[in-house]
N, C-alpha and C positions, 0 to 999 in steps of 0.2 A: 504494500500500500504506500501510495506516495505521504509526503512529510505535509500536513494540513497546513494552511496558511496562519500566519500573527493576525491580529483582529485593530484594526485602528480602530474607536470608538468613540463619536459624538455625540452627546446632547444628554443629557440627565446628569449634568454636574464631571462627567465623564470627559469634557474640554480644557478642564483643567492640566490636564496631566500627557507628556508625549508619551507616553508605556507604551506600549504596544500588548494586546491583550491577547492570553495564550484561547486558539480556537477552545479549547473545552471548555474553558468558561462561558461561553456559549451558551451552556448546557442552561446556565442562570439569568440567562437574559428574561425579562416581563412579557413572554410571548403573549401572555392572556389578557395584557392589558387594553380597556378599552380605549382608552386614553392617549393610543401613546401605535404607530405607525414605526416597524422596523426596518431600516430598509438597507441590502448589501449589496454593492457593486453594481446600485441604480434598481435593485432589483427588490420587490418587496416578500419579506418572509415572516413567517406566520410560526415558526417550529424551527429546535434545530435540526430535525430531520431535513429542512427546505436547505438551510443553511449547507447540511451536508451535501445535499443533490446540489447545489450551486455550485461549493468547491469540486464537485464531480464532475462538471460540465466541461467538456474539450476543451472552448477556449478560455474557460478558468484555472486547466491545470498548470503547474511552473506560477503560477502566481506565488510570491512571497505574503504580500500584503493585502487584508479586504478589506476596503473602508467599509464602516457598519455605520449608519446614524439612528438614532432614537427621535423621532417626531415627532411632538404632542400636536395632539390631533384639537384645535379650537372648535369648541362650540357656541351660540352665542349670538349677539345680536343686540 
């Protein structure tokens, strides 16, 4: 199996920091939140099962890096 990519991460307080986040933790990302729109490499993901198939995708593999953002989804008026 190939080497999973590092995860860039923005938006929940998570812009702070240059880290680069290891893909497992992934595993803890707010999938179920209503709130809040996850989106990898333009791509929107709902699980890290999605996450997985993403880094699975042809022209994803050899990727080092996914940028990941967290969304907050407005409601309102």
């Amino acid at each position: 199996m190939d080497k999973r990519p590092q995860l860039k991460v923005e938006g929940l307080g998570w812009d702070d920091t240059d880290e680069l986040c290891d893909f497992e933790q992934a595993k803890y990302f707010p999938y179920e939140s209503l709130d809040l729109l996850i989106v990898a490499e333009g791509e929107m993901i709902r699980s890290y099962e999605d996450l997985l198939q993403l880094a699975e995708q042809d022209h994803m593999k050899g990727k080092k890096v996914f940028e990941v953002k967290f969304l907050p989804i407005i409601v309102g008026g």
